[in-house]
Steps between C-alpha positions, in 0.01 A plus 500: 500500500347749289159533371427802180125572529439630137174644442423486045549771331240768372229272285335648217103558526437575146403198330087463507395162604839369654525252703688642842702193500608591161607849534815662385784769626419845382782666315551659910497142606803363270708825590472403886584133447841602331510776768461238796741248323761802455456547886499133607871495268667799602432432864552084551143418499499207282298209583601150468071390432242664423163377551224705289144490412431385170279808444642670195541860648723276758683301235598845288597642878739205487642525133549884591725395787683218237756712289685618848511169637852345421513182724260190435229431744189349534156583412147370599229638297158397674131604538489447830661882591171613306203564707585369783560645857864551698431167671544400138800678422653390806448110467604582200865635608507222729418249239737627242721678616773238573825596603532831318680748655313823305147359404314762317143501470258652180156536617182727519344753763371485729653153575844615483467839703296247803764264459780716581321668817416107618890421414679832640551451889768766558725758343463864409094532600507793222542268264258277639265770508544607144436176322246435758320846330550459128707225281462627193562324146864431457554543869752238652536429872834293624448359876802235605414233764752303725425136361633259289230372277190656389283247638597653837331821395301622840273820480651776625844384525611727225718777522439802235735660358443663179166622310546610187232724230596512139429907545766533756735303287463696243617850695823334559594478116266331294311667217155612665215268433213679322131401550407351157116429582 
């Protein structure tokens, strides 16, 4: 099975007085989504759920990934991916996750960056190592484990094997993404 760690994309800071549950994607932000959805298309990456936190910088994450999307899945919008710890997030895979094959989740740093590192038990240690340093906005980590339903997740049973950064993504062919703030 397949689990897509997907950090939100770049929120906007601009807006006096706004609630941080209530922040929005930057223009930056929006571009990565589609980026990140472009990627997860071109290279089989589609999820069959996706469980995301009902913040709305998570939510727009999600519609950004929408448009490239062309088979129906599920999708669990809840609070409980919102301040919460990776004990969270991972009770929360096991909870939720069902039988899905590729379960993505949408969440927030630094939950979803100490998630992965409590998740990832082998693979390429580089990799391990780099998403253990920085997991930046828009920044997507797929690990597979050797079970059969979620609720069997285990720490460190998870194998790494791919960490993607919208700014790498966008040296292989993308339109650079400029910082708007």
């Amino acid at each position: 099975m397949r689990l897509l760690l997907l950090r939100h994309a770049k929120s906007a800071w601009d807006v006096a007085g706004l609630a941080d549950f209530d922040r929005p994607l930057a223009p930056r932000g929006r571009r990565a989504a589609t980026m990140i959805g472009e990627h997860l298309a071109a290279h089989r990456l589609i999820p069959d759920r996706i469980l995301c936190s009902s913040a709305r910088r998570t939510r727009e994450t999600l519609m950004g990934l929408m448009p490239m999307i062309s088979t129906d899945l599920e999708i669990r919008i809840t609070r409980g991916l919102y301040e919460v710890g990776a004990d969270a997030y991972i009770d929360t895979i096991g909870a939720l996750g069902g039988n899905a094959r590729n379960l993505m989740m949408i969440g927030h740093n630094p939950t979803m960056q100490d998630t992965a590192i409590e998740l990832i038990g082998n693979g390429n240690p580089a990799l391990r190592e780099e998403i253990a340093d920085k997991f930046p906005t828009a920044g997507l980590a797929v690990i597979d484990f050797d079970i059969h339903k979620w609720s069997e997740l285990r720490p460190r049973t998870g194998r790494v094997v791919a960490f993607f950064r919208p700014r790498e993504l966008e040296l292989v062919g993308s339109e650079p993404i400029a910082d708007d703030e």
